[in-house]
N, C-alpha and C positions, 0 to 999 in steps of 0.2 A: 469603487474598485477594491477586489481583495488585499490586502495589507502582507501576507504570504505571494501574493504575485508579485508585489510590487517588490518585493527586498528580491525578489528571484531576479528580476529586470536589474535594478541598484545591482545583485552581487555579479550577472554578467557583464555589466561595465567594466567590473573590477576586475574580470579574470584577462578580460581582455587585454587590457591596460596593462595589468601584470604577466601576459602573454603565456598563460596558463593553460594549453590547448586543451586537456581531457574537461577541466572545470567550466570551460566554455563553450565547448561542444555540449557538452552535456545538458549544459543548462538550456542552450536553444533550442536542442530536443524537444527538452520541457515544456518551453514556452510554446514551443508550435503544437505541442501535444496538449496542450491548456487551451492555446485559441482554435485547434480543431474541436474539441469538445465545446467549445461556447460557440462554433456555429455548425454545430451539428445537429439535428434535426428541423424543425419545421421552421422558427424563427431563432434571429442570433438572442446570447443572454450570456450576463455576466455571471464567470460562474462566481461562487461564494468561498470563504477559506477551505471549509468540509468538502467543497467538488475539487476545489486544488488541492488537497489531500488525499482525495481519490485519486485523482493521474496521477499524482505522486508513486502512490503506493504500488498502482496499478505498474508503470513504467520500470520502479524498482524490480519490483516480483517480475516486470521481461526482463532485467539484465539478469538474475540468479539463476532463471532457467536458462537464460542462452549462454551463461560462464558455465554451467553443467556440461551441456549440450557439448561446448567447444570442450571441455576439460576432456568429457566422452569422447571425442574425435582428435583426441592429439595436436587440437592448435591451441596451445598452453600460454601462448604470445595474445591471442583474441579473449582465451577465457582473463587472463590480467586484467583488458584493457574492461571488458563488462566489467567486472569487481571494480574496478574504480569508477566507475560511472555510478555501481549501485552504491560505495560508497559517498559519492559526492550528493546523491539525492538522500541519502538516510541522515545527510545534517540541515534535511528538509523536514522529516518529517516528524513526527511525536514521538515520544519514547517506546519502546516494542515492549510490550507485556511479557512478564516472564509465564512459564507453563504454571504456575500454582496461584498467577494469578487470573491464566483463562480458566483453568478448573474451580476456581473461588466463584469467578462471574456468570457460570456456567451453572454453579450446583444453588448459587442466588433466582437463578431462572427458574429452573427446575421448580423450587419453591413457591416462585411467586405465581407461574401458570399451574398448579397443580399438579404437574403432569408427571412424577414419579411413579405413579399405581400405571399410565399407559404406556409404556415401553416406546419402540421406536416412531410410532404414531404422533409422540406426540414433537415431533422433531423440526419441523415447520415451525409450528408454535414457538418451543423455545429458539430458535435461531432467530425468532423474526425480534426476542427481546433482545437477546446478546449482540445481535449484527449490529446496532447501535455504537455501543459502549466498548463492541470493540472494533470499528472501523478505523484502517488507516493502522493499526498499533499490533494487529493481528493477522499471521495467514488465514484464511479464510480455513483454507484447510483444515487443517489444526484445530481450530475452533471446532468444523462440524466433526471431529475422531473423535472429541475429548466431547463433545455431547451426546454423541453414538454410545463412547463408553460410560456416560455415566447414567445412561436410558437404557442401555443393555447390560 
């Protein structure tokens, strides 16, 4: 069993106990959003710490666009309650790259496939080295502007 699951499990004990509704809310989310992905598709499978970092990051990135979303719509009481969730998951996950460190990992790619003489062509390519090294630590986004622009 993943060792990041398992402290997720351990720290919803704790919030409980300490009757800390947002931190335990939150965290069941999680955990049902972990065991839905470990039996989702053809057979069940445990997932790994890297797949639990994926829901992670994945569930975070839903609470920032839906604290937008409500910020945009005037219910400023809802967008609160997401920012605290997405805070409560971000002391899950890895540390967030800063932008000149995606640009550093980004312009290391570029390098290593070649691929500065082909422009946006070759954009596949380097996302397929970079999506690694920065999963979980990276908007996705972000990532692919700052390859666009350094390929364009």
């Amino acid at each position: 069993m993943s060792a990041l699951k398992d402290r997720l499990r351990a720290d919803l004990t704790a919030s409980i106990k300490a009757r800390d509704e947002i931190r335990s809310s939150t965290l069941r989310m999680v955990l049902t959003a972990i065991t839905n992905a470990e039996v989702a598709g053809k057979e069940q499978r445990e997932l790994s710490d890297d797949d639990v970092i994926g829901v992670l990051s994945s569930e975070a990135k839903k609470r920032r666009e839906a604290a937008t979303a409500f910020e945009e719509g005037g219910r400023a009481e809802m967008a609160a309650k997401e920012r605290a969730e997405a805070e409560v998951l971000a002391d899950y996950l890895p540390e967030a790259l800063s932008d000149e460190d995606v640009a550093a990992i980004v312009a290391a790619a570029i390098e290593q496939t070649g691929a500065s003489g082909e422009g946006m062509r070759a954009m596949g390519k380097v996302m397929g080295v970079v999506q690694p090294q920065v999963k979980g630590r990276a908007d996705g986004g972000a990532v692919a502007a700052e390859v666009r622009r350094q390929l364009g």
